[in-house]
N, C-alpha and C positions, 0 to 999 in steps of 0.2 A: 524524496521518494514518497514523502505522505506532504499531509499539507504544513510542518514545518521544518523538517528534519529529512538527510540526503543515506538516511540506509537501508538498502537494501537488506531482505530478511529471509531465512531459508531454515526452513522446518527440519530439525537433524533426524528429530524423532523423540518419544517418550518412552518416560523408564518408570516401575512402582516405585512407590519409597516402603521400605520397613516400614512395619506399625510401631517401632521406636524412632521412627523417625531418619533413619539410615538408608544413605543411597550409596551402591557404586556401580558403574557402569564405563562405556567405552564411548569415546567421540573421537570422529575423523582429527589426526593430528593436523597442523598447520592451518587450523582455522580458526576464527575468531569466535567463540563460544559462548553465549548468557543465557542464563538458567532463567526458566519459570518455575513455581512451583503452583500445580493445580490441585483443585479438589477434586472430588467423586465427579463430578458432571466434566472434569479435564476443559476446567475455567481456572484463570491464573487467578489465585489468591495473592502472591508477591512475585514482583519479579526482578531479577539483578541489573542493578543500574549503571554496570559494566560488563566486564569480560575476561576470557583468559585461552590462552594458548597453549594448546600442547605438541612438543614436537615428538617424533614416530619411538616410539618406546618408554615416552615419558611417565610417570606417577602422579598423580598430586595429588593432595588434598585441601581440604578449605581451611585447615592451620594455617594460621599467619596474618590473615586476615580475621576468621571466624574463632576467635578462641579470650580467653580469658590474661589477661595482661597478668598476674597474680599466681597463675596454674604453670607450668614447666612440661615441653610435651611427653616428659614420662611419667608424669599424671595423666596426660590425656591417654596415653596408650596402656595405660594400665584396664580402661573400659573400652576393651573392641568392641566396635560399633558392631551390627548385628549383618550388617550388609557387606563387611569385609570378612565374616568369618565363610562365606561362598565367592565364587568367583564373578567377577565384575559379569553384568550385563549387558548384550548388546541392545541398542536403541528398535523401539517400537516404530517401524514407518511413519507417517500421516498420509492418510487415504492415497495409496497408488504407492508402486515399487521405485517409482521417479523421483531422483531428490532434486527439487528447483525453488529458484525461489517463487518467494510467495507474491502474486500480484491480483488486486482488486476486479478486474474485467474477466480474470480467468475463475479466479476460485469461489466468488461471493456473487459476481452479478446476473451467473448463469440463475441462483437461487432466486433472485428477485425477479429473473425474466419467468420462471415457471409459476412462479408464485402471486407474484405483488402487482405485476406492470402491467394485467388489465385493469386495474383501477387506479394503479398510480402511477399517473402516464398525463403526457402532456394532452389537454381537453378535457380530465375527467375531474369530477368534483372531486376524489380522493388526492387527487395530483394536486389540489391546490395548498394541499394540508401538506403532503409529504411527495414529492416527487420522484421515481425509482426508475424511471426510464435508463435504457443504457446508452442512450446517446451522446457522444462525448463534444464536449464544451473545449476554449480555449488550452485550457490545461489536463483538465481531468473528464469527468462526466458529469451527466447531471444526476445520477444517483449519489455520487461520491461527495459532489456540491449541496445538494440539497442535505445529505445525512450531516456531515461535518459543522455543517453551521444551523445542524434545528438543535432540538433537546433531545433529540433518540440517541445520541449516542456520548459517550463518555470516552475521551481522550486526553492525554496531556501536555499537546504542541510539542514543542520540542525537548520539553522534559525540562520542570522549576526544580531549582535548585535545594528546595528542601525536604526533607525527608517524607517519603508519602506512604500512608498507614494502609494495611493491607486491604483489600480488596475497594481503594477509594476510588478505581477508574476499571476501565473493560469490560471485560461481557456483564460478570458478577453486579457491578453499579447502571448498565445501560438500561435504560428505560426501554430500549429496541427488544431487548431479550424478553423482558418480564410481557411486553406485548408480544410477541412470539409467541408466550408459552402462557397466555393468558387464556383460559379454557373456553371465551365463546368467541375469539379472536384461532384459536387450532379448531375449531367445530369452524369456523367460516373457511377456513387454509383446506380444512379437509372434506367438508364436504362442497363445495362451491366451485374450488378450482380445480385443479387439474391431479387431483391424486393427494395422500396422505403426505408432509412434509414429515421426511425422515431425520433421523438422526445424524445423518453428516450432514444433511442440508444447515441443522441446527448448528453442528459443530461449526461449518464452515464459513457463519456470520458472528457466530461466540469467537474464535480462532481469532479472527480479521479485528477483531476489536482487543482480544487482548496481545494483539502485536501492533498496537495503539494505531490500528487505522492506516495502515501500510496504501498505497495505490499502483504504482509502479513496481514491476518487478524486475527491473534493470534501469541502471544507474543512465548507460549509455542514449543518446540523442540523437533523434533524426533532422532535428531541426537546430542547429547549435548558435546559429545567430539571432535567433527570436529570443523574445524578453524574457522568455522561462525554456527555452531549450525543447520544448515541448508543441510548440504551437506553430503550425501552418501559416500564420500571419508572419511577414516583416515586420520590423518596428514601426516604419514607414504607415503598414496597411492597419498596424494597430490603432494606432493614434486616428488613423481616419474614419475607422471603423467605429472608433469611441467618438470623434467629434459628429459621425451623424447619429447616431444611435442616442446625442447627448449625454456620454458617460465618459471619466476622465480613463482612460486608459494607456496613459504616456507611460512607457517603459520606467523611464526613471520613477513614476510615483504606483507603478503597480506591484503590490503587494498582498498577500493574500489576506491580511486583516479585510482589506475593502474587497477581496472578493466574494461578496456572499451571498450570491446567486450565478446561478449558469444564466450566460451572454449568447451561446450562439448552441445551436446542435448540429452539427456539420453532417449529419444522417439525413436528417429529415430537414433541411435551413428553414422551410418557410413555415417551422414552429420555433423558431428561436425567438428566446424572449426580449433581446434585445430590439429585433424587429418588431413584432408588439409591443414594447416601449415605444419604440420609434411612430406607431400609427398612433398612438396616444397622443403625441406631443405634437404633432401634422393637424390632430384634430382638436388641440386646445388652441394653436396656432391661429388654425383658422376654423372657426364651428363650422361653416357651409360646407367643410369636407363629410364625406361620406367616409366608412370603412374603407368600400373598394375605390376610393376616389384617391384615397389614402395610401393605400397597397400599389397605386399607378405613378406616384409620386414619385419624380425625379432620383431623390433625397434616396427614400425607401429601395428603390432598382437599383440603384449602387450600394449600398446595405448588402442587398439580397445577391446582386452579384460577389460580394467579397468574399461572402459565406458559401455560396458555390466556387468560386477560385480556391478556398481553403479547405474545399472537399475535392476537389477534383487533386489537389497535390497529396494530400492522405490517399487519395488513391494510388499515386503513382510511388510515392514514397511515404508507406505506413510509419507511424512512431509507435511509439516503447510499448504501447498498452493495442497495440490492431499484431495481427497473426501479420508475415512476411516484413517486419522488421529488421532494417539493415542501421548497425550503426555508423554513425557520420566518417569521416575519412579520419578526421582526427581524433575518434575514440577508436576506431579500428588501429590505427598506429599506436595509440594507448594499450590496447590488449594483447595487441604482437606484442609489444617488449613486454608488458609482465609476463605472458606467455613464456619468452624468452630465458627471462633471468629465472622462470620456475623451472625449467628444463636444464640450467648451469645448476641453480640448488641440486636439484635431484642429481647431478653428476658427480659434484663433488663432494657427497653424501655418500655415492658407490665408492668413491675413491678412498674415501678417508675409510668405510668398512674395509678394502682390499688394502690397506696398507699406503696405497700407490699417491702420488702427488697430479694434480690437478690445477692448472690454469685458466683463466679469464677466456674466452672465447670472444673472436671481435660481433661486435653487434652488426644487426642484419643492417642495409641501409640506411 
């Protein structure tokens, strides 16, 4: 879902904490749960490197886990906390009454398209430094590519195994922020472009970083035979794509450590940097070529053709990150059954509240 790690992430909502330090509040039962904790500017200073579940009427607290090995919990409840002597709270939306998940093309790169991408954009000398265009690449896009593998942003792949000191990655450590909020860098945002950059625009690049860089906001795939589930190419047209372009792109060896620039922009193809690659190497080839001599090339028209075939099938069939996304037949058959088995839970939940006994129901097809 990000560039190394497969979760999906959905904003439940935020809660104050007592100025002792005390929270309680309410979260949707039967889901999967982990805390951030933020500071004043609602930037994650720490955040839980698990989870926990609650089922519909359940209690908890963070005894058992968070407590002292040496203290007995009537020690601990001898100091009620300050946030259970009122009644739990419900959660603070994030911007809009919708709860979905969180994905990069919807929430972050609207901000960059009002903002950034007359300058940094593919042609412009800021694009050579930092590229924000929303044009999407084999996988992802070229904003998402260019951030994840410069120095603007702080993330922690798929999460190292050792304990990490509070505020050492996300918005709080991104260099992206502190440029944002850098006073003759918001004097150029606001008076140059297109209007004062607001305060969710801000939240909505801090947010995206300290949910370590999320891109995808659904697990599901329209393309489920390609090398990453994501990409409009066959394996077939990958590999061919990378033998003209001269870049290895064999299924079995592609990986995202080596992908660390965007290959094709399937919006606009005949700015894909793969293809300018590709007339570079036409022209050390053979010097007497020209640019446009270059761009006529055999080699280059089939190039330039694969990247329009891999636009025209995003057209017909959008993936996970373009509006009219359908999932593949066999994640659609995926979501009918959990559908399924959530609808037998919720039955024999009524059942067991009425007393009454409750059976397996046969699965659909």
């Amino acid at each position: 879902m990000n560039w190394h790690s497969l979760e999906d992430k959905r904003i439940l909502g935020t809660v104050p904490v007592e100025e002792v330090g005390s929270v309680a509040f309410r979260v949707p039962c039967d889901r999967f749960v982990y805390f951030q904790l933020l500071d004043e500017n609602h930037r994650m200073v720490q955040t839980m490197r698990s989870g926990t579940v609650l089922q519909s009427n359940e209690t908890i607290t963070c005894i058992g886990c968070h407590e002292d090995r040496l203290e007995t919990n009537a020690n601990i409840r001898q100091q009620v906390p300050e946030a259970l002597k009122k009644p739990p709270r419900d959660l603070e939306k994030w911007y809009g009454d919708e709860m979905r998940n969180f994905g990069f093309m919807r929430e972050v790169q609207p901000v960059f398209d009002k903002y950034c991408v007359e300058c940094h954009d593919y042609g412009k000398p800021a694009g050579e430094k930092l590229n924000l265009a929303h044009d999407r690449d084999l996988v992802f896009n070229t904003a998402y590519v260019s951030l994840w593998n410069s120095s603007y942003i702080k993330c922690v792949g798929a999460g190292p195994a050792e304990l990490l000191k509070a505020g050492n990655w996300g918005a709080n450590s991104s260099p992206l922020m502190k440029e944002i909020e850098f006073p003759q860098i918001r004097e150029h945002i606001d008076a140059d472009l297109k209007g004062k950059m607001s305060r969710e625009d801000i939240d909505r690049i801090a947010t995206w970083l300290d949910l370590n860089g999320v891109y995808y906001a659904d697990y599901e795939s329209a393309y489920p035979m390609s090398a990453t589930g994501r990409t409009p190419f066959t394996r077939e047209e990958l590999v061919r794509f990378g033998n003209l372009i001269g870049e290895n792109l064999n299924p079995g060896d592609f990986s995202f450590d080596r992908y660390k620039k965007p290959v094709v922009t399937f919006e606009r193809p005949e700015l894909s940097p793969g293809l300018a690659q590709l007339v570079e190497r036409l022209i050390v080839e053979n010097p007497n070529l020209t640019q446009e001599d270059a761009m006529k090339h055999p080699r280059y028209q089939d190039a330039l053709a694969l990247v329009h075939l891999g636009l025209q099938r995003l057209k017909e069939n959008p993936r996970a990150d373009m509006s009219g996304f359908v999932p593949c037949d066999k994640d659609q058959e995926r979501l009918s059954k959990a559908a399924f088995r959530r609808q037998e839970e919720l039955r024999f939940r009524e059942a067991i509240r009425n007393g009454q006994k409750a059976y397996d129901s046969p699965e659909k097809g």
